[in-house]
Each structure stands twice: as structure tokens, then as C-alpha cells.
C-alpha positions, 0 to 999 in steps of 0.5 A: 250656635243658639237659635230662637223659634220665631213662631209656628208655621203649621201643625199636622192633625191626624183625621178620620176622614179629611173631607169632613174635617176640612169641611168643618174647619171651613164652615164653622171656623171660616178657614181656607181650604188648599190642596198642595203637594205631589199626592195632593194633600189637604190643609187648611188656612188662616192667617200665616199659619196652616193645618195639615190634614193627615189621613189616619190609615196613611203609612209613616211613608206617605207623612212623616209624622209623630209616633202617636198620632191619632184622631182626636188628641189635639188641644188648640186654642185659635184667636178671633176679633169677636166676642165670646157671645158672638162665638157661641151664638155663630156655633149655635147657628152652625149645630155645634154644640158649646162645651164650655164658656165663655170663660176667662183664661190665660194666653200668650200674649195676656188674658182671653176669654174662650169657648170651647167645642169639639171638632168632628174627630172630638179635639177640644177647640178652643175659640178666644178673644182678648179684647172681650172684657168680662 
């Protein structure tokens, strides 16, 4: 039997600490918190997708995860409906700083336009728009 991937539920970044990821994501990036689960996990929503947001001391008992999961190894692109000078001024006004950008990229669906910053852990954050025309 062949199958086809639909699309990508979520995804599980290991953190140094969850709270202030969580926090982060909240605050810069508007996402929803959710606590879920029997040990009370934490993730973070948007959209149809969600962010599981896995301690770093936990034990491959506690989340089955990847073997080399640490803080700070992800690269992650997320879509928004502003433009690029709206990201980089709403990342001002939070204190992040702008790493790269706005500049024009590829995505799944066609061109972007992206900034980029760093998360507390240090993943690369990419912020893009494919209606902003440059």
C-alpha cells in the first residue's frame, strides 16, 4: 500500500526552560498556550498545527523523541498576513532583535518574503509573507 502525507500536525522542540519559550512564542508570535496530556505538558498553537514544548532534562521515558534533540537546533519558517516591515517593526517593539531581512525567498507554496530572528533557545525563526511584493 502507498500512502501520501497530508500535512504536519506538530512538531517537538526541545527547550531550556518551557516557560520562557512558551512565553516567547506567546508574546512575540501571538500563539496559544495549551497544557495537555497526563504530565501536563505544554505546547503552543497556531493555526491547525501545534508545538510541543519538550524539557531538556526529560528522559526518553517521559517524550519519545529524536536521538539528537537538543535546545537550539531547529530552523522554522511560519506564514503570516503582514508585511515584512510590519514583522520587523511588531520585533522592535518586543526587544527582538532582527537578524536578517526582509528578504526574498522560496516557499512551499511560491515566493516569500522573510525575516528572520532567534528564539530564547537561539533556533533560527523565520517570519514570512507571500503577499508582500518587493
Amino acid at each position: 500500500m502507498r500512502f501520501a502525507v497530508d500535512r504536519l500536525d506538530h512538531l517537538v522542540m526541545t527547550c531550556n526552560d518551557v516557560e520562557t519559550m512558551a512565553s516567547w512564542y506567546q508574546r512575540v508570535l501571538g500563539m496559544e498556550r495549551e497544557n495537555f496530556g497526563p504530565h501536563n505538558r505544554t505546547s503552543i498553537r497556531f493555526g491547525g498545527q501545534k508545538i510541543n514544548l519538550r524539557p531538556r532534562d526529560a528522559t526518553q521515558e517521559d517524550w519519545f523523541t529524536g536521538r539528537g534533540a537538543a535546545p537550539g537546533g531547529n530552523d522554522l519558517c511560519f506564514i503570516v498576513t503582514v508585511m515584512a516591515d510590519d514583522v520587523v517593526a511588531h520585533l522592535k517593539e518586543c526587544g527582538v532583535a532582527v537578524e536578517a531581512g526582509p528578504l526574498a525567498k522560496a516557499g512551499a507554496l511560491g515566493p516569500i518574503i522573510s525575516v528572520y530572528c532567534r528564539d530564547p533557545d537561539g533556533n533560527l525563526i523565520e517570519i514570512s509573507s507571500y503577499g508582500d511584493k518587493r
